[in-house]
Structures are given as structure tokens and as C-alpha cells.
C-alpha positions as CSV (number, residue, x, y, z in Angstrom):
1,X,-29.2,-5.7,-28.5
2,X,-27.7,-2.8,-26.4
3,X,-25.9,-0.3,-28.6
4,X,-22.1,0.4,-27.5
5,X,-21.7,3.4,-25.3
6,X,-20.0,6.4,-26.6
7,X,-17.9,9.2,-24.9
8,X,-14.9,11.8,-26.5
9,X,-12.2,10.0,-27.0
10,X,-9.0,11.5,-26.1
11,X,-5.5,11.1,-27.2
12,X,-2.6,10.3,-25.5
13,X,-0.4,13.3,-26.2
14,X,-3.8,15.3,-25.3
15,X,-3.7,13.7,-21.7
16,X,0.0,14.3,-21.4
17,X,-0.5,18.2,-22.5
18,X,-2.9,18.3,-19.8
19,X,-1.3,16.7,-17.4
20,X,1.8,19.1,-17.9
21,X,-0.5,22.0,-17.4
22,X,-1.3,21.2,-14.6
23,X,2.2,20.5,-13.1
24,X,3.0,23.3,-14.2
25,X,-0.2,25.4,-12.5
26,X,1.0,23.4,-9.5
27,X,5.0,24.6,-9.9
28,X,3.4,28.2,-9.9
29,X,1.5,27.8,-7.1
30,X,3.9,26.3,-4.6
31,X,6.5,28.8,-5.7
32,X,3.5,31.8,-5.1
33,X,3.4,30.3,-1.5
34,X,7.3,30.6,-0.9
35,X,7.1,34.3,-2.4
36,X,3.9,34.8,0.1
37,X,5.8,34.2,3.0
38,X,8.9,36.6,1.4
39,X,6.5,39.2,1.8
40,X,5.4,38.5,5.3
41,X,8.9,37.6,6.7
42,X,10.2,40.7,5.3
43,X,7.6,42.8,6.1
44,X,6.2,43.7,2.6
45,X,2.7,43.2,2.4
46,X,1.6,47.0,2.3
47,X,4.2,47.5,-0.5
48,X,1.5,48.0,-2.5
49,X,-0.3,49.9,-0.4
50,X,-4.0,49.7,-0.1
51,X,-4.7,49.2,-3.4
52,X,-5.9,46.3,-5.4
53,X,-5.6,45.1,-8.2
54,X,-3.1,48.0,-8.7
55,X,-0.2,48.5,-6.9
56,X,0.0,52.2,-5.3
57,X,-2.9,53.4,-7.6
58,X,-0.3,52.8,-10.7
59,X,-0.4,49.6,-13.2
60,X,3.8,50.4,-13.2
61,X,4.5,51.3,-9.7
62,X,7.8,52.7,-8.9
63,X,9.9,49.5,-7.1
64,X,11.6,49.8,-4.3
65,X,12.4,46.9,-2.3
66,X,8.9,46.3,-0.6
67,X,7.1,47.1,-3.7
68,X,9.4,44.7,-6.0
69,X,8.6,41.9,-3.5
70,X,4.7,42.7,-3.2
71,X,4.6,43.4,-6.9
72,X,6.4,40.2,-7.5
73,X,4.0,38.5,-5.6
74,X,0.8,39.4,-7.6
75,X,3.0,38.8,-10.9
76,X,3.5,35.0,-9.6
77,X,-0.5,35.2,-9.0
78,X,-1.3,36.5,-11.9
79,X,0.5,33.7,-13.7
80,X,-0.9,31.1,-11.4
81,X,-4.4,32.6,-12.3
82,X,-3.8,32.1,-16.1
83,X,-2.6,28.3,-15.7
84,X,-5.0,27.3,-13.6
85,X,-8.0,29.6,-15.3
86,X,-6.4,27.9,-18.8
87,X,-6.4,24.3,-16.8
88,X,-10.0,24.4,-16.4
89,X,-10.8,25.5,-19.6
90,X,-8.8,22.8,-21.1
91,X,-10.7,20.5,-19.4
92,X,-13.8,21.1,-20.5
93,X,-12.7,21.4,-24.1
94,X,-11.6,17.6,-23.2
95,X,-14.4,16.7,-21.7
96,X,-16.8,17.6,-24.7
97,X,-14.3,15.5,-27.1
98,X,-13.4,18.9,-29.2
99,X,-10.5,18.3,-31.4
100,X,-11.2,14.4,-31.4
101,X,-12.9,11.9,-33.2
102,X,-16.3,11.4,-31.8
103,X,-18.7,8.2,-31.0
104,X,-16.0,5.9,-30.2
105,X,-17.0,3.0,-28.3
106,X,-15.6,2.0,-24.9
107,X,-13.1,-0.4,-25.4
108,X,-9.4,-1.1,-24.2
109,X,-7.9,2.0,-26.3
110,X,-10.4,4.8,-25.5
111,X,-8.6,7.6,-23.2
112,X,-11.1,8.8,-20.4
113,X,-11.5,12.3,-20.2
114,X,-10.3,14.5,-17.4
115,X,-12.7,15.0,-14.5
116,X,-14.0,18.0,-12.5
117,X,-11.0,18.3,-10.7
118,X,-9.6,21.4,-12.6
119,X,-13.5,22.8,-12.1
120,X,-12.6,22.8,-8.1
121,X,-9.4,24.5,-8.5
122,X,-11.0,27.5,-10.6
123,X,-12.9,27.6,-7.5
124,X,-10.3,28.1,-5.4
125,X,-8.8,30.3,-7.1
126,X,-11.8,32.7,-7.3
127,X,-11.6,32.4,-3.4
128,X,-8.0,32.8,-3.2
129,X,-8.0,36.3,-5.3
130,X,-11.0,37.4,-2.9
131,X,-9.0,36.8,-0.1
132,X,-6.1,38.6,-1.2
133,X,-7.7,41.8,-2.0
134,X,-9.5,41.5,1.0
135,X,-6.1,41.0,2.7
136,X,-5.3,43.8,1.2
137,X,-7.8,46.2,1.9
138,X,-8.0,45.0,5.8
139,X,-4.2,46.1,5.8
140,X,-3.3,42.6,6.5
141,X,-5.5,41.2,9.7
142,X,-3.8,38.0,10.5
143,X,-7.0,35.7,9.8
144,X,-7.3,36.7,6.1
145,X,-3.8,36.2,5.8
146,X,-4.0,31.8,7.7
147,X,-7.0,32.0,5.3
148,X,-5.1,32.8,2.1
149,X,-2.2,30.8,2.9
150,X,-5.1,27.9,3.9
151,X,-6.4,28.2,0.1
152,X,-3.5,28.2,-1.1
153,X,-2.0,24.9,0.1
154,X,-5.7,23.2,-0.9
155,X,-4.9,25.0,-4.8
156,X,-1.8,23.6,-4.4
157,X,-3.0,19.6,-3.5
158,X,-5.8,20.1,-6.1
159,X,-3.6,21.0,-9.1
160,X,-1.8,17.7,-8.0
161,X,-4.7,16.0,-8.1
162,X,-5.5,16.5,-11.0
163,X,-2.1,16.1,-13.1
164,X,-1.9,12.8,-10.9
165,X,-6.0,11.1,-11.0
166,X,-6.3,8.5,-13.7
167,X,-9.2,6.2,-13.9
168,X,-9.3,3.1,-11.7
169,X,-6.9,4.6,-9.2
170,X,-7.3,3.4,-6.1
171,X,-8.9,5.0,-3.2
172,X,-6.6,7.0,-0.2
173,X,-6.9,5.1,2.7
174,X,-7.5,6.3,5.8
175,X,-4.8,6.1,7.1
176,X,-3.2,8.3,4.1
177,X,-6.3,11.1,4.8
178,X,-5.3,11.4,8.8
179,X,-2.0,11.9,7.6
180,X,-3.3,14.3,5.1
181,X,-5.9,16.2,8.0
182,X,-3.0,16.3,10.9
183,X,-0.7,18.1,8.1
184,X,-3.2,20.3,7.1
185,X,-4.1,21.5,11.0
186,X,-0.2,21.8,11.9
187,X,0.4,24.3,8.8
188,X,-2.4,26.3,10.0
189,X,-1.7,26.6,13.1
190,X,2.1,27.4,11.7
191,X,0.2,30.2,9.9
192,X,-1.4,31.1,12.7
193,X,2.0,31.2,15.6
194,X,3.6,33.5,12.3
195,X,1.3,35.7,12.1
196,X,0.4,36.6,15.5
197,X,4.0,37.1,16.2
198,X,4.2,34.1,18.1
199,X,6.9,32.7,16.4
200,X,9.8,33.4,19.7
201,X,7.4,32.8,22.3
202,X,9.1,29.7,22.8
203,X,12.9,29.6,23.2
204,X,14.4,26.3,23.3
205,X,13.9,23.1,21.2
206,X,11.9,20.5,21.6
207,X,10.7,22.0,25.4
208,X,8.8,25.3,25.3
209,X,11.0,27.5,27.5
210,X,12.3,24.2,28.8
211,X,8.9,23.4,29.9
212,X,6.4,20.7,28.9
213,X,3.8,22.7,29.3
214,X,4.5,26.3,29.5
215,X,3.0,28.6,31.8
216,X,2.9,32.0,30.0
217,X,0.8,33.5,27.6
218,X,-1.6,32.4,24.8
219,X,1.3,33.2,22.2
220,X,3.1,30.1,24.3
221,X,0.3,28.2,24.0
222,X,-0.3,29.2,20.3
223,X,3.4,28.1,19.4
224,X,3.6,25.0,21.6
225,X,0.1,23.9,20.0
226,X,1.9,23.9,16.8
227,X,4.9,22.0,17.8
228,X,3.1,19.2,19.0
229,X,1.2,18.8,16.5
230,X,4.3,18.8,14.3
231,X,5.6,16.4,16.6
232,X,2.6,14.2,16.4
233,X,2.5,14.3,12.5
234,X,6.6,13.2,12.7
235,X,5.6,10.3,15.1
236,X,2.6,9.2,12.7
237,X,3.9,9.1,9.6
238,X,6.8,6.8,10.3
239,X,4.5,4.7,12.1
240,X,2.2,5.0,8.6
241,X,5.4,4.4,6.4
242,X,6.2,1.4,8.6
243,X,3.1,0.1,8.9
244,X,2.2,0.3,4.7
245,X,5.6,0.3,3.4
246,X,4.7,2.3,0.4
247,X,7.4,4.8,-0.9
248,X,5.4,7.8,-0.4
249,X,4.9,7.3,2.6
250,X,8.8,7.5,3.0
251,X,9.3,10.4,1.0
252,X,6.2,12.2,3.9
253,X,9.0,10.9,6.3
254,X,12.1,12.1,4.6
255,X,10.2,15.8,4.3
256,X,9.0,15.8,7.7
257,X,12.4,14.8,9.2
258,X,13.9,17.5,7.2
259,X,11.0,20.1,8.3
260,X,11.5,19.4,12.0
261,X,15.7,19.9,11.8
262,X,15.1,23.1,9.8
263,X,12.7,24.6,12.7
264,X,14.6,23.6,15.2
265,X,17.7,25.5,13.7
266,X,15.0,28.3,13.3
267,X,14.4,28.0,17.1
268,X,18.3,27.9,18.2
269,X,19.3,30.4,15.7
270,X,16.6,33.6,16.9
271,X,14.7,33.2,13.6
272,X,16.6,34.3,10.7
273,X,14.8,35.2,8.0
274,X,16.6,32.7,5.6
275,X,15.2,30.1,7.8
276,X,11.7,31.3,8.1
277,X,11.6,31.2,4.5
278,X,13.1,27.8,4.6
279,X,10.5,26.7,7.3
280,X,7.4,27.4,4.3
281,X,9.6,26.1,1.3
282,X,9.7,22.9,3.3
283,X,6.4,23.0,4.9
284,X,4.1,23.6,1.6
285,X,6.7,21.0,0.1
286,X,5.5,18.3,3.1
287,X,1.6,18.9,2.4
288,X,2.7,18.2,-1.6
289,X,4.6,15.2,-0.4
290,X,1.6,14.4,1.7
291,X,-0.5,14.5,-1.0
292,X,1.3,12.5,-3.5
293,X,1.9,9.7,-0.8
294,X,-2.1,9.2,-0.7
295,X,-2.8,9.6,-4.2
């Protein structure tokens, strides 16, 4: 006779507390996104100066305006860094049944433990703080900066993960995971027409200058790139939410369709910073949706 299998069994308010955790690691990280671009739209990022982890040699730097926003910023990381540095450690406390009765069979009441997911986003994180001090120290070169942003949104869609994975859940189609890729490639390369200052090398919406395909420079090309890919992601994820008629999949179109009116006011209105600010608030808040829709 085959003896039962055992594992840690864990609670239910134990699942929920970690589960909370990491919502709130996840809250943290898509408001340290918004506050990201604060400091790039306002022009902040040396408020700090070259230094790292202090902020103009001094734990307490004097703050004006650039150096409250850039000081801010690496408060909001430093939190995110404790929740998600606590998340992980949570996890493995769960995972070797500490605080919980051991040896209890498999049956219908056992809770399963949490899986490596939290593990991944410690990771990230490690590569996220690299990349800001890096950032830092380069004096901002625009590929360290799509980089960190790059991290931050996979962070972001991990944390989720893992306060939404349960056992048994069904796998993202892939249908779900091309959504998921095309948003991914279109915030880059949002990243990429911000910080290369090709952000109004394109008057006009939805034409480039009024022209399909433009005929000036790369930062055209760079900018137009992103808008149709933003346009492709509009046009395939209201085909997906038609075609599966889940309710995710209408929330990805409800965020998109919000995302594409608030560029185009960017556009029309010479990009106030309001609006830019607006653009990533709505952006990172389409990859969450995105994410959610799959999961």
C-alpha cells in the first residue's frame, strides 16, 4: 500500500495575507512607474545628482523641486523593494509549511503552497535596482532608462501573477499571450519615441504629419513605429474580446480605447505634461489590464 503524500498545509487566511502582499507590492510598483515618468517628463532625473544610493552625497538632501521628485522616486522604490523582498520571503516561509501543522495528506481541504513566482520577482527587482543606479551613474542614456521602465512593467505583471495564480488555473491562450507580446513591444517602443525626444515628431492624429508614411527622419519613423503598433494592438484586442467573449478581454478594450483618446489629445494639445503623465498612468494600467485578461 502506497502511503498518502504529504506537503505544508497552508491556511486560508495565510493565502489571503499573501495574496494581499502581493497586491499591495503590485500597487507600489505601478504607482513607482507613474512617479518614473514624473521625473522624466519634468526633467528630474539628475535631481539627485550622480550619486546612488544617496542623493547628492547626503542620506537627507536639501529638496528643492527636482530633488523632492527624484528623492520621491527612490522612496516609492525603496518601499517597493521591501514588499516585494518581504513577498518572497513569505513565500518560502509558506512553502516549507512554517507556522502550520505538518504531514497532512492531500485531500480536498489541503491549501497548496505558493509557487516560485515571488522567487522571479526578487529577481527582477535585483535587476531593476542595477538598472537604476546604472541609470544613474550613465547620467541617464536613454537605453538604460526603456530598460528600467521594460523591468518595471515585467515586476509589475509578475507581482500580479502571483497575488492572482491558484492551482488548476487554466493556461493563457495564445491568443491572450500575442495580446500580451504586441502590448509589451508598443510600450517599449513608447519608451523608446519619449526618450529620444521623439515624442512631436509627428504632428497630427492618426496620420504622421498627415502622411501615411512619413518622409523625414528616424524620430518620424521612431514615433510612427509606435503608433501603429498601438493601432494594431487597438484593432486586435477587440477582435480578441469578440472572438472569446471573456470580460477581460473587454476591460484590455475599454483601457486601450481610453489610451488611444488620451494620446491623441496628447498629440492635438503639443504635449502637456499633464497628459504625458496621463499617457504612462494609462499605458502601465493597459499591460495590468492585459495581464489580468490572460490570467
Amino acid at each position: 500500500m502506497v502511503a498518502p503524500t504529504t506537503r505544508p498545509y497552508i491556511s486560508a487566511p495565510m493565502t489571503r495575507r499573501f495574496t494581499r502582499l502581493a497586491w499591495t507590492a503590485a500597487t507600489f510598483t505601478y504607482l513607482l512607474v507613474i512617479l518614473g515618468a514624473i521625473v522624466r517628463i519634468t526633467g528630474s532625473g539628475l535631481g539627485c545628482g550622480e550619486h546612488w544610493p544617496l542623493c547628492n552625497g547626503k542620506l537627507l538632501p536639501p529638496l528643492d523641486l527636482p530633488t523632492m521628485i527624484e528623492y520621491g522616486h527612490r522612496l516609492a522604490a525603496a518601499a517597493v523593494s521591501g514588499l516585494v523582498t518581504a513577498l518572497a520571503a513569505y513565500a518560502w516561509w509558506l512553502r516549507q509549511g512554517a507556522g502550520s501543522p505538518k504531514g497532512v495528506p492531500d485531500g480536498p481541504g489541503e491549501r497548496f503552497s505558493p509557487d516560485r513566482t515571488a522567487y522571479v520577482a526578487l529577481g527582477l527587482l535585483v535587476v531593476q535596482v542595477l538598472l537604476g543606479a546604472v541609470t544613474v551613474k550613465l547620467s541617464l542614456p536613454p537605453w538604460t532608462v526603456i530598460l528600467h521602465l521594460g523591468t518595471a512593467m515585467l515586476l509589475l505583471a509578475t507581482l500580479m501573477v502571483a497575488a492572482k495564480l491558484t492551482p488548476g488555473a487554466a493556461r493563457p491562450t495564445r491568443a491572450g499571450l500575442l495580446a500580451l507580446g504586441l502590448g509589451f513591444v508598443t510600450v517599449l517602443f513608447g519608451a523608446l519615441t519619449a526618450n529620444l525626444g521623439a515624442a512631436s515628431a509627428c504632428l497630427g492624429f492618426p496620420l504622421c504629419n498627415g502622411q501615411v508614411v512619413p518622409a523625414g527622419n528616424y524620430l518620424q519613423h521612431i514615433h510612427w513605429v509606435h503608433r501603429l503598433l498601438a493601432y494594431t494592438l487597438f484593432g486586435y484586442v477587440w477582435w480578441w474580446a469578440l472572438r472569446s467573449k471573456k470580460r477581460g478581454a473587454w476591460y484590455a478594450v475599454a483601457l486601450v480605447t481610453v489610451q488611444v483618446a488620451v494620446a491623441a489629445a496628447m498629440v492635438l494639445l503639443a504635449l502637456p505634461p499633464l497628459l504625458q503623465a496621463a499617457h504612462v498612468a494609462v499605458g502601465a494600467a493597459v499591460w495590468g489590464g492585459l495581464v489580468l485578461a490572460i490570467l
